[in-house]
PDB file of N, CA, C and O in Angstrom:
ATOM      1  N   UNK A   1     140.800 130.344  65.808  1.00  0.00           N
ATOM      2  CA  UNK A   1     141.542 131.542  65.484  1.00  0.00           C
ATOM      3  C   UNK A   1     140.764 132.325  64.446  1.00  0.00           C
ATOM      4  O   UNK A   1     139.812 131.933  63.772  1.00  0.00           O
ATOM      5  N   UNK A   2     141.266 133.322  64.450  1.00  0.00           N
ATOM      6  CA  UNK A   2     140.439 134.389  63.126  1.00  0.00           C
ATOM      7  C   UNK A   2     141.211 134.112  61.951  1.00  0.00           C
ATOM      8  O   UNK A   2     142.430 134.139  62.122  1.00  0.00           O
ATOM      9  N   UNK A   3     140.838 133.881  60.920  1.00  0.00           N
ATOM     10  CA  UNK A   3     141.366 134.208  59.736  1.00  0.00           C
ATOM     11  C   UNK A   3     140.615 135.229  58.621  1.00  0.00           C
ATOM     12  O   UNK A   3     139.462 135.119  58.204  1.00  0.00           O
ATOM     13  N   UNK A   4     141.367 136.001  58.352  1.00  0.00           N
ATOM     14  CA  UNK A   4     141.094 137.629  57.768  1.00  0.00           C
ATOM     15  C   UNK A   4     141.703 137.587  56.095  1.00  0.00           C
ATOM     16  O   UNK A   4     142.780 137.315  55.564  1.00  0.00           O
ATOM     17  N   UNK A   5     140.619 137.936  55.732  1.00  0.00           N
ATOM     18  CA  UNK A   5     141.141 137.473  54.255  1.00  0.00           C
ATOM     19  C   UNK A   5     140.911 139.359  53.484  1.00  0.00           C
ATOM     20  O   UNK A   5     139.847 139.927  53.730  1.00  0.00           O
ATOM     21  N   UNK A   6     141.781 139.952  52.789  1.00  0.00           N
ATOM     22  CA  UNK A   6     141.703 141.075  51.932  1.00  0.00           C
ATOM     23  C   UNK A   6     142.107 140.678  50.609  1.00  0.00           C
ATOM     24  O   UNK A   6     142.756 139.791  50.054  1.00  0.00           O
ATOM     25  N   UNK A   7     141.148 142.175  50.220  1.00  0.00           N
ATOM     26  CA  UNK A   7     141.565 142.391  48.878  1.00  0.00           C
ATOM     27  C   UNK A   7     140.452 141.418  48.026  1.00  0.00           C
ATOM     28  O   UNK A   7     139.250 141.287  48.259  1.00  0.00           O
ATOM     29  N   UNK A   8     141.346 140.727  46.863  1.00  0.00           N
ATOM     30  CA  UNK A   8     140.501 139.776  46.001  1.00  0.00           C
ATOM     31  C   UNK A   8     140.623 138.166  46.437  1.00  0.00           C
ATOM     32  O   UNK A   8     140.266 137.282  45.658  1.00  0.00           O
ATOM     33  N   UNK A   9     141.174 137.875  47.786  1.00  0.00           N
ATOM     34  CA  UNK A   9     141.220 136.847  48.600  1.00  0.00           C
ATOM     35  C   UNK A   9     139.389 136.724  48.998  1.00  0.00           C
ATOM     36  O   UNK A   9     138.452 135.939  48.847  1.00  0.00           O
ATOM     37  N   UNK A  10     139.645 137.882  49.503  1.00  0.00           N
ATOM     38  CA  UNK A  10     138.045 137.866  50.207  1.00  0.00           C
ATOM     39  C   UNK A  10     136.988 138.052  49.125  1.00  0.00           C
ATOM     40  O   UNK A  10     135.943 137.442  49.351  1.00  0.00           O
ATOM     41  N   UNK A  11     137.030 138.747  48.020  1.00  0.00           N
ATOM     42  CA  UNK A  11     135.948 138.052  46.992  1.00  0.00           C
ATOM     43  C   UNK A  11     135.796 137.400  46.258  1.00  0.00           C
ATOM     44  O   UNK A  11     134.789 137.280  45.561  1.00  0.00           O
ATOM     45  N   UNK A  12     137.399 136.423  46.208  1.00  0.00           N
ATOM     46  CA  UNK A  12     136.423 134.768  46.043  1.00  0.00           C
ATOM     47  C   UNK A  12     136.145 134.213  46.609  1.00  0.00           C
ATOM     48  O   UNK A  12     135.701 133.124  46.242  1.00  0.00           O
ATOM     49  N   UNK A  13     136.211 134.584  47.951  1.00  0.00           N
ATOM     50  CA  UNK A  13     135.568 133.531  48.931  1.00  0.00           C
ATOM     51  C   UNK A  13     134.254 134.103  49.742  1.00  0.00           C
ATOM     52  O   UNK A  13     133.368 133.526  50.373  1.00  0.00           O
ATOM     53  N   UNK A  14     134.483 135.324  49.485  1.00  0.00           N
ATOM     54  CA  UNK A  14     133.114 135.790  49.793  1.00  0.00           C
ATOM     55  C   UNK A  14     132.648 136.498  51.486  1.00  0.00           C
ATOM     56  O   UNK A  14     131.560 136.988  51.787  1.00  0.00           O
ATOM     57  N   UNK A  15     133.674 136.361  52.225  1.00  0.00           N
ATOM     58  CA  UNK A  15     133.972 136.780  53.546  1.00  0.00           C
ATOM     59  C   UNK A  15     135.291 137.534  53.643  1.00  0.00           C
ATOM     60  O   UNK A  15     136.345 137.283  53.060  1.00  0.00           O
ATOM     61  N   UNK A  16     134.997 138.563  54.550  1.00  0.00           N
ATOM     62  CA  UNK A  16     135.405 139.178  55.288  1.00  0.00           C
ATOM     63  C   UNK A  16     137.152 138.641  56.149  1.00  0.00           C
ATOM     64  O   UNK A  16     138.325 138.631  55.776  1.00  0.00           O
ATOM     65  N   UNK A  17     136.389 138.251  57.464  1.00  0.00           N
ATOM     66  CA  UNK A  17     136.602 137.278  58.356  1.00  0.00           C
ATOM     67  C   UNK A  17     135.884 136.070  58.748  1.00  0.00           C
ATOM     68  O   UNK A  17     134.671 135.928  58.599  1.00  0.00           O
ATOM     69  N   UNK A  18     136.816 135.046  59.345  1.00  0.00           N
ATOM     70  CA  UNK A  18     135.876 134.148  59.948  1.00  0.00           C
ATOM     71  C   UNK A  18     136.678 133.571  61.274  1.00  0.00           C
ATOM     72  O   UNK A  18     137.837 133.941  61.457  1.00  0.00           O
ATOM     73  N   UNK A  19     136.058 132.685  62.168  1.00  0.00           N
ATOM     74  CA  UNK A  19     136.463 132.321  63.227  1.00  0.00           C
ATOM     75  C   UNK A  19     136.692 130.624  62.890  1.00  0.00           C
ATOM     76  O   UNK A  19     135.667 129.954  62.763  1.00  0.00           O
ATOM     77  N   UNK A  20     137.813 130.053  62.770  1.00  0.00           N
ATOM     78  CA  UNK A  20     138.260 128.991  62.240  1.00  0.00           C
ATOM     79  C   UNK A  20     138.534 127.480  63.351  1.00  0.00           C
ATOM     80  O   UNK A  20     139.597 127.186  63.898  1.00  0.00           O
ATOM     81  N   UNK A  21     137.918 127.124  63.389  1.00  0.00           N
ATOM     82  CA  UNK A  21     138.599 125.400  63.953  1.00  0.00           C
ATOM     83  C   UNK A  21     139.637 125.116  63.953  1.00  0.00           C
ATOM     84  O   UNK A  21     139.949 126.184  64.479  1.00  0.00           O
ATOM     85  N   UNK A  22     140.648 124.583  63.836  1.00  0.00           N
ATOM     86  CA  UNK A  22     141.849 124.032  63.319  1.00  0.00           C
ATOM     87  C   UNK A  22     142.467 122.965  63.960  1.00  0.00           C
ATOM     88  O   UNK A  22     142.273 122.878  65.173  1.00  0.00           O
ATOM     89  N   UNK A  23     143.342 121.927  63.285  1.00  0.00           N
ATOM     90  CA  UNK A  23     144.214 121.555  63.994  1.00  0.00           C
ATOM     91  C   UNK A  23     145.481 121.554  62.969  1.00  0.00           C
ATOM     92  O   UNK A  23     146.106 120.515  62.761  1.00  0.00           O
ATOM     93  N   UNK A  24     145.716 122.420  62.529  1.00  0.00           N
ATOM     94  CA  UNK A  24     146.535 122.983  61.366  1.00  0.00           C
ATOM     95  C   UNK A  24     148.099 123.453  62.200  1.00  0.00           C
ATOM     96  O   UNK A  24     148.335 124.609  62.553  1.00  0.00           O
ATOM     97  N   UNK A  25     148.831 122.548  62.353  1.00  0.00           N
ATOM     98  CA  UNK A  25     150.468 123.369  62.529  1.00  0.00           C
ATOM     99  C   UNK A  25     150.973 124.322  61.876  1.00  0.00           C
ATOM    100  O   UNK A  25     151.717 125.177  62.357  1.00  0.00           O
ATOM    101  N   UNK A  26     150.685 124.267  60.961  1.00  0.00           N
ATOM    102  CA  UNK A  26     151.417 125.365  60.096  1.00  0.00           C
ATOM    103  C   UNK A  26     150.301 126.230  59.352  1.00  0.00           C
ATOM    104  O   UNK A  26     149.126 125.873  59.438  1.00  0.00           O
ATOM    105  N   UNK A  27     150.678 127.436  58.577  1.00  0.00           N
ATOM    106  CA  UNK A  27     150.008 127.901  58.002  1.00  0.00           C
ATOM    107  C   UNK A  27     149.669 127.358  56.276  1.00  0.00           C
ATOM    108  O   UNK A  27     148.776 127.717  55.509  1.00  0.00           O
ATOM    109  N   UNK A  28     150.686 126.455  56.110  1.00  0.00           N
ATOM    110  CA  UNK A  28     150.202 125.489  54.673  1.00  0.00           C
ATOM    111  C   UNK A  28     149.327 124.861  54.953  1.00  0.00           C
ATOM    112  O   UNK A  28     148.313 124.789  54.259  1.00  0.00           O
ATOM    113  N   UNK A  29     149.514 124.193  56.144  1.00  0.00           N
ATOM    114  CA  UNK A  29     148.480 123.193  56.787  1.00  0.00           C
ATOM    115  C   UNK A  29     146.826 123.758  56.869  1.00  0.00           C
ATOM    116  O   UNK A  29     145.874 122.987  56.753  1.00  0.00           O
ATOM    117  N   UNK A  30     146.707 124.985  57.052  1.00  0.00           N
ATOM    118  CA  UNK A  30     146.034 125.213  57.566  1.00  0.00           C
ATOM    119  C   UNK A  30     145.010 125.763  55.818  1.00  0.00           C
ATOM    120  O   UNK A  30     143.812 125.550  55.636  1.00  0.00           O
ATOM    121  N   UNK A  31     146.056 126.525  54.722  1.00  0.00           N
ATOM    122  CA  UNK A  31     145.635 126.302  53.863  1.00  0.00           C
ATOM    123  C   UNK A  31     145.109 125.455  52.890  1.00  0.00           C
ATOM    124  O   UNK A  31     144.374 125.717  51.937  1.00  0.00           O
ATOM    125  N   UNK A  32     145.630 124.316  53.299  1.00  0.00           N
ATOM    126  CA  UNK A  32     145.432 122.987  52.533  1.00  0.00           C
ATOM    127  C   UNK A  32     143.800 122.882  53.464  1.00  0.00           C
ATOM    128  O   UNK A  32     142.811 122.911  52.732  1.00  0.00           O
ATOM    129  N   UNK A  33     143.569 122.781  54.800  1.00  0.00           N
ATOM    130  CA  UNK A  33     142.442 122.631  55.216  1.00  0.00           C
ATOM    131  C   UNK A  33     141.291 123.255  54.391  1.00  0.00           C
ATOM    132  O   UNK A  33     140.265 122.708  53.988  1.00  0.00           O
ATOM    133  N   UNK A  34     141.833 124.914  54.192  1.00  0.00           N
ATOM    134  CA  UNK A  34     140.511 125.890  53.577  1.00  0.00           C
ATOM    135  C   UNK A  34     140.310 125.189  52.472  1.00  0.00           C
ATOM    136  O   UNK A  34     139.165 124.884  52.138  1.00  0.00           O
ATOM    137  N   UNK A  35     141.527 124.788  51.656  1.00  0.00           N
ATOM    138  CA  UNK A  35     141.051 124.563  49.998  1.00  0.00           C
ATOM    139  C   UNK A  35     140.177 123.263  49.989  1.00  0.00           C
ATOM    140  O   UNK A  35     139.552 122.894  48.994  1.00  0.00           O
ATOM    141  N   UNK A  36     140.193 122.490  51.391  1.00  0.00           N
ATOM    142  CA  UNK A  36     139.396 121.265  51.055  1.00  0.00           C
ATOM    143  C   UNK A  36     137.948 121.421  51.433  1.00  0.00           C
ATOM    144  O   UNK A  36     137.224 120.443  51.615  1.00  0.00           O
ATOM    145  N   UNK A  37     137.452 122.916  51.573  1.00  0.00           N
ATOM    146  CA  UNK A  37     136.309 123.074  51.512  1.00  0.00           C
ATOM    147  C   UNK A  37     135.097 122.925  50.691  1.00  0.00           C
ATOM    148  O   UNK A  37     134.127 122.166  50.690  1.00  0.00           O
ATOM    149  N   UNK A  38     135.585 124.123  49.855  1.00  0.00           N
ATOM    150  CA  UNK A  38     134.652 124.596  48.897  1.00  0.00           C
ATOM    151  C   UNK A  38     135.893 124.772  47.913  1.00  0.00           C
ATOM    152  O   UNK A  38     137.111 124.815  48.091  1.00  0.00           O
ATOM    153  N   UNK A  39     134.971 124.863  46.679  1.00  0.00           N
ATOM    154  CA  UNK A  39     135.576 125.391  45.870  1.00  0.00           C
ATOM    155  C   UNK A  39     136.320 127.050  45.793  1.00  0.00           C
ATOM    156  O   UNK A  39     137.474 127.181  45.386  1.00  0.00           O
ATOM    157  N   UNK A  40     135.529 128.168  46.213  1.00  0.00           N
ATOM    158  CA  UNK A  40     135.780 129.298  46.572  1.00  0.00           C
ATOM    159  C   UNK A  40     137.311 129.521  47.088  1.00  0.00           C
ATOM    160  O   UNK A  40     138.227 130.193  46.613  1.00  0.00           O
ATOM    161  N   UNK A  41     137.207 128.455  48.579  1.00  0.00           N
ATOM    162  CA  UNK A  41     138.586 128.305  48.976  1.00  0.00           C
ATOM    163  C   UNK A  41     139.496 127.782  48.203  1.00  0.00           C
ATOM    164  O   UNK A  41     140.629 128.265  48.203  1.00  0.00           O
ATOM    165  N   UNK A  42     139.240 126.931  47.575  1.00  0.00           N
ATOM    166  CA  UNK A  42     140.433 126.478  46.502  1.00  0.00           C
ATOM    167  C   UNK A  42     140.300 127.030  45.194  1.00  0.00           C
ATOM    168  O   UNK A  42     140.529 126.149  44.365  1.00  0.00           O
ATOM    169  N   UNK A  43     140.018 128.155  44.653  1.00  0.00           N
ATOM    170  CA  UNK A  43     140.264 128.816  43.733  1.00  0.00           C
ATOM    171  C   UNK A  43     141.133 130.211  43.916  1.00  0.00           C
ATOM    172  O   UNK A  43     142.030 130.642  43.191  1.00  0.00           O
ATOM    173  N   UNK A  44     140.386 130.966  45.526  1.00  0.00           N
ATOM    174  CA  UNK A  44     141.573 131.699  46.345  1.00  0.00           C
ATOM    175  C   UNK A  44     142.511 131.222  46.664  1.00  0.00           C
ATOM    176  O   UNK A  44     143.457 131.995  46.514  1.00  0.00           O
ATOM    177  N   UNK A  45     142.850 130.055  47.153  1.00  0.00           N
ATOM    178  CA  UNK A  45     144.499 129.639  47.312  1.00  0.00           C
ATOM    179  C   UNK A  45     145.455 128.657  46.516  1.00  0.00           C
ATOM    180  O   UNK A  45     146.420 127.965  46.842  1.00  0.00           O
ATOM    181  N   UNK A  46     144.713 128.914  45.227  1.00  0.00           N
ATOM    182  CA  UNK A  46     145.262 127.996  44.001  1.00  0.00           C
ATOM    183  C   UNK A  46     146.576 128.707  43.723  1.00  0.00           C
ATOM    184  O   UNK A  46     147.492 127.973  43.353  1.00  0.00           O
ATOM    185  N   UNK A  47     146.765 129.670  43.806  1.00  0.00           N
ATOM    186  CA  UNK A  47     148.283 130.707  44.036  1.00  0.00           C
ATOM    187  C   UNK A  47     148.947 131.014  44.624  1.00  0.00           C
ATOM    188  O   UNK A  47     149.117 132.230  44.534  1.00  0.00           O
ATOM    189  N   UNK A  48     149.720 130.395  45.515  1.00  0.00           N
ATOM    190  CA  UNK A  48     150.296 131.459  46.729  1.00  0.00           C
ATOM    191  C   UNK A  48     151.334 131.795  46.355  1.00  0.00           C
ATOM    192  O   UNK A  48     151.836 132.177  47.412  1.00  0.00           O
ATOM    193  N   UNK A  49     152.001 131.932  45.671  1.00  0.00           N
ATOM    194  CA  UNK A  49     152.919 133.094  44.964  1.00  0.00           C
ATOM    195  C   UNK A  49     152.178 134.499  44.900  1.00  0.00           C
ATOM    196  O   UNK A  49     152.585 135.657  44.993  1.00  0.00           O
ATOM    197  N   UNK A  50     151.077 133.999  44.726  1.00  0.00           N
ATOM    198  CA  UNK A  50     150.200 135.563  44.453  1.00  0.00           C
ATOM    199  C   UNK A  50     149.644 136.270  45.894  1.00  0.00           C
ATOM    200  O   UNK A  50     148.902 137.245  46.018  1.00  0.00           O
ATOM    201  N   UNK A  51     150.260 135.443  46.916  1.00  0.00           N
ATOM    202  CA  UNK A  51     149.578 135.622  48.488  1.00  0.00           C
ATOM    203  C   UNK A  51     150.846 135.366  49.327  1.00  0.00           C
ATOM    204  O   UNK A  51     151.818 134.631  49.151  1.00  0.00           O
ATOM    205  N   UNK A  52     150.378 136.529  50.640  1.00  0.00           N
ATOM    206  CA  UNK A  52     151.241 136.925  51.496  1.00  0.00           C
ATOM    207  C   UNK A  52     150.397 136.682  53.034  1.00  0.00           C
ATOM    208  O   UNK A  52     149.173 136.805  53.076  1.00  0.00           O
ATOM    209  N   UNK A  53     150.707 136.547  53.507  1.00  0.00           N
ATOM    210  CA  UNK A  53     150.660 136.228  55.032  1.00  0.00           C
ATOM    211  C   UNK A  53     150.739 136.864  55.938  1.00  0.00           C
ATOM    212  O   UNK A  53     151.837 137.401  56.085  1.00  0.00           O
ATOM    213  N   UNK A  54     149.734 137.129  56.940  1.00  0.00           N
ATOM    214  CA  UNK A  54     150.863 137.874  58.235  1.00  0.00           C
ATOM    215  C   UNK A  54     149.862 136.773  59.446  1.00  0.00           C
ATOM    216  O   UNK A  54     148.705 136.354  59.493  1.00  0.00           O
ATOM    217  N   UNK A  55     151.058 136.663  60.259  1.00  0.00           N
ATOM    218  CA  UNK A  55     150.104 136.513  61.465  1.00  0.00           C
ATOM    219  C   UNK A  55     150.327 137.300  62.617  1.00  0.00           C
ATOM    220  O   UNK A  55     151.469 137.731  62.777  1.00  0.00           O
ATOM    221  N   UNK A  56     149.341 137.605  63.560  1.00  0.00           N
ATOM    222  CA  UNK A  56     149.033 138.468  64.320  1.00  0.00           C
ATOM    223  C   UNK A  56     149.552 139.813  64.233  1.00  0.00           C
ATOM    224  O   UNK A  56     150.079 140.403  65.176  1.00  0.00           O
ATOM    225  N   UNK A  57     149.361 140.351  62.890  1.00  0.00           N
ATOM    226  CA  UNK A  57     149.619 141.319  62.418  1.00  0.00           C
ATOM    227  C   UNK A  57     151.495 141.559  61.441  1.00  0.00           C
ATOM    228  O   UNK A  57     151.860 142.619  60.932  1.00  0.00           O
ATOM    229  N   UNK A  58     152.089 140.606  61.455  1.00  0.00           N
ATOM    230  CA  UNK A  58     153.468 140.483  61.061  1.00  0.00           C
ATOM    231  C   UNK A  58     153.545 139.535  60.107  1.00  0.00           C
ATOM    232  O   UNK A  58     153.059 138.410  59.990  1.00  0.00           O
ATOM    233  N   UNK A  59     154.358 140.309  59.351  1.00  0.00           N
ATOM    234  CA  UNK A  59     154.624 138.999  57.850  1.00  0.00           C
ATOM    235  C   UNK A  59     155.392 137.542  58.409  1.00  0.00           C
ATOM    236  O   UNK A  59     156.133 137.193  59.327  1.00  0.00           O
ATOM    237  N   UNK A  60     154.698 136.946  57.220  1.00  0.00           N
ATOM    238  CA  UNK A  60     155.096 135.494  57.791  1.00  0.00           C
ATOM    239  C   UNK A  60     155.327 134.633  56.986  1.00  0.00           C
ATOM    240  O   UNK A  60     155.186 135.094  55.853  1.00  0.00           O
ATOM    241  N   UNK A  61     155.703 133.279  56.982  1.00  0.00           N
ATOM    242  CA  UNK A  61     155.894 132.828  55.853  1.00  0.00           C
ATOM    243  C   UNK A  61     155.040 131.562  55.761  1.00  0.00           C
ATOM    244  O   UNK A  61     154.917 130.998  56.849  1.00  0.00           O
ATOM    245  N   UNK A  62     154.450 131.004  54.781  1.00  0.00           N
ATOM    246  CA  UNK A  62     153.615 129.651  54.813  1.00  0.00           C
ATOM    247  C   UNK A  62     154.156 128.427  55.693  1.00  0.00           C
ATOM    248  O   UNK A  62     153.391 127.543  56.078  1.00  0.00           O
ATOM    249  N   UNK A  63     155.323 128.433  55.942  1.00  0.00           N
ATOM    250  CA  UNK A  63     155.840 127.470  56.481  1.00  0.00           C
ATOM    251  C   UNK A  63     155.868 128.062  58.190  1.00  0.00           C
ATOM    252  O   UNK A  63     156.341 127.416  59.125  1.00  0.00           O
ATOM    253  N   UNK A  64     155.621 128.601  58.231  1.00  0.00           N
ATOM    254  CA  UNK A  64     155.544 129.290  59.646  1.00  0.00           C
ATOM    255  C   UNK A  64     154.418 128.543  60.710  1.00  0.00           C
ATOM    256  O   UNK A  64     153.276 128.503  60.252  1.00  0.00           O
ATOM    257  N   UNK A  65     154.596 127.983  61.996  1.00  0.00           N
ATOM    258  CA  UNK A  65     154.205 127.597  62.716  1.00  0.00           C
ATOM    259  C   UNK A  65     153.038 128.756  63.435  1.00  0.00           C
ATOM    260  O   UNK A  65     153.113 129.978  63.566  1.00  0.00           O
ATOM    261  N   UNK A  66     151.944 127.753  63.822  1.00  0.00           N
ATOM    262  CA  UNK A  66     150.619 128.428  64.179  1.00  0.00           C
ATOM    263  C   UNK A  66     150.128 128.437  65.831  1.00  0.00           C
ATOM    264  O   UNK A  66     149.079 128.812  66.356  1.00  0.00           O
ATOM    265  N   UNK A  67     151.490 127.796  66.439  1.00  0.00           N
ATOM    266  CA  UNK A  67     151.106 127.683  67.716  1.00  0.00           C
ATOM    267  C   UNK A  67     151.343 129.449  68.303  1.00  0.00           C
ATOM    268  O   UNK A  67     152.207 130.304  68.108  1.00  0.00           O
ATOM    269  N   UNK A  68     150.088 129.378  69.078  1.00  0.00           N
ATOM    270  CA  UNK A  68     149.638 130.692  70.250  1.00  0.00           C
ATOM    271  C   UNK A  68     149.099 131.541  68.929  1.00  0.00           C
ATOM    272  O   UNK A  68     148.489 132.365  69.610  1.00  0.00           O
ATOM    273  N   UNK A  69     148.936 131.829  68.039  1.00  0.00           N
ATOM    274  CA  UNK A  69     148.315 132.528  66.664  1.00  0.00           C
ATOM    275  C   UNK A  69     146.953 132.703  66.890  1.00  0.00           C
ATOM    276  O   UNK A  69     146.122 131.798  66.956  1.00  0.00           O
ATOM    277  N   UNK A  70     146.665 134.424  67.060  1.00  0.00           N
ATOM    278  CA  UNK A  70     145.152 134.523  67.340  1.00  0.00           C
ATOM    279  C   UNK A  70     145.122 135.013  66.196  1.00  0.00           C
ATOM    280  O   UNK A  70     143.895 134.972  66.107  1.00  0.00           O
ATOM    281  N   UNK A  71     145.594 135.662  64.753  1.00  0.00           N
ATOM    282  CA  UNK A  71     144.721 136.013  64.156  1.00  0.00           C
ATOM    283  C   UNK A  71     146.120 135.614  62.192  1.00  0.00           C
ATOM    284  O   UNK A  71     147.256 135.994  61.909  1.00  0.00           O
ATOM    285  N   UNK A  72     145.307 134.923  61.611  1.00  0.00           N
ATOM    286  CA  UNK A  72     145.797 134.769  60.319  1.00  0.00           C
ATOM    287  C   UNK A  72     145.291 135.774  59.598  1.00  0.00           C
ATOM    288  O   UNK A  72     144.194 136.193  59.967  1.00  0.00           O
ATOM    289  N   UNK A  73     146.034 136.515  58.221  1.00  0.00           N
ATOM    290  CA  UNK A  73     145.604 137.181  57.804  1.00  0.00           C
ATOM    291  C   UNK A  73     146.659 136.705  56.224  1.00  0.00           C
ATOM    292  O   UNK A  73     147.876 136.557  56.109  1.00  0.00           O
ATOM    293  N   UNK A  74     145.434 136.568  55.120  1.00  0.00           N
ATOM    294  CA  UNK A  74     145.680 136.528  53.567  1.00  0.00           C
ATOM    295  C   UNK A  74     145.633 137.643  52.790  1.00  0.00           C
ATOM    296  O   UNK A  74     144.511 138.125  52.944  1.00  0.00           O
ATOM    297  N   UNK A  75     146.383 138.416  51.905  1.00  0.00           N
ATOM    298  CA  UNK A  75     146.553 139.331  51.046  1.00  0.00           C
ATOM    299  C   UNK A  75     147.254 139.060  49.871  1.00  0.00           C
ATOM    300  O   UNK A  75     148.175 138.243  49.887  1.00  0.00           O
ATOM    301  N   UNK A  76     146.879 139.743  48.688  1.00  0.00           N
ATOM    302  CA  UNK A  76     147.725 139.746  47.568  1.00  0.00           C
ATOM    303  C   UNK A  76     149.139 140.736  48.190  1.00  0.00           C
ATOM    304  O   UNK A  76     149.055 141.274  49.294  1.00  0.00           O
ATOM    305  N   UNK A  77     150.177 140.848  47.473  1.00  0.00           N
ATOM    306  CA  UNK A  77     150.923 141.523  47.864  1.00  0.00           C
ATOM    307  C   UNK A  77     150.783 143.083  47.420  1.00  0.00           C
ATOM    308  O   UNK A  77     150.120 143.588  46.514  1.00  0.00           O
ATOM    309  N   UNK A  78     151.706 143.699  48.450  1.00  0.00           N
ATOM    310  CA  UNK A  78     151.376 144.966  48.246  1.00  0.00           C
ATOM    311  C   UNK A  78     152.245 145.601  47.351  1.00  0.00           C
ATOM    312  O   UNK A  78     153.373 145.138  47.178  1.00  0.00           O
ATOM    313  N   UNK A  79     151.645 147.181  46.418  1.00  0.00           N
ATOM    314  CA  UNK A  79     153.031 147.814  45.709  1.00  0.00           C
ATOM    315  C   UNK A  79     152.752 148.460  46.598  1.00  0.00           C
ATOM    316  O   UNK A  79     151.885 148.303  47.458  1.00  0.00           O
ATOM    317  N   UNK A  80     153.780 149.556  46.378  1.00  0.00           N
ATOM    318  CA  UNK A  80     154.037 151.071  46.757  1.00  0.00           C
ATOM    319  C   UNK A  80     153.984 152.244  45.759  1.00  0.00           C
ATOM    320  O   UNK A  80     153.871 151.969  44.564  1.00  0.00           O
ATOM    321  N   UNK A  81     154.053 153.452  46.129  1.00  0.00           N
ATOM    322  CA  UNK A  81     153.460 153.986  45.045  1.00  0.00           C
ATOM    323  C   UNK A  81     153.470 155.664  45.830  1.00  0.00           C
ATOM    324  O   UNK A  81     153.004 156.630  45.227  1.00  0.00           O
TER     325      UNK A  81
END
């Protein structure tokens, strides 16, 4: 699957996008995978209070199931303004 990282997600980790492996059910699951990378990844998802979710374009929640999911996407949250 793709996972799409914005904002200051993507410059601590240093990408954009990437095209991901998984065997991650959920989207915690799937975070717990990134953070056991690198450090990068586990300094971006040392917060998720501070991070929002969507998948395949729709908000979502960490506990949210990843089956048929072509594209994850990480953001700080948004204001308005």
């Amino acid at each position: 699957m793709d996972v799409v990282y914005f904002a200051w997600v993507r410059e601590r980790i240093g990408l954009p996008k990437e095209k991901v492996e998984t065997n991650a059910a959920t989207v915690m699951q799937l975070v717990e995978e990134l953070r056991a990378r690198e450090d990068r990844y586990d300094l971006a998802f040392s917060d998720l209070s501070a991070l929002r979710v969507a998948l395949d374009q729709e908000l979502s929640d960490f506990d949210a199931s990843l089956e048929g999911v072509r594209e994850v996407a990480f953001f700080p949250p948004m204001t308005g303004g």
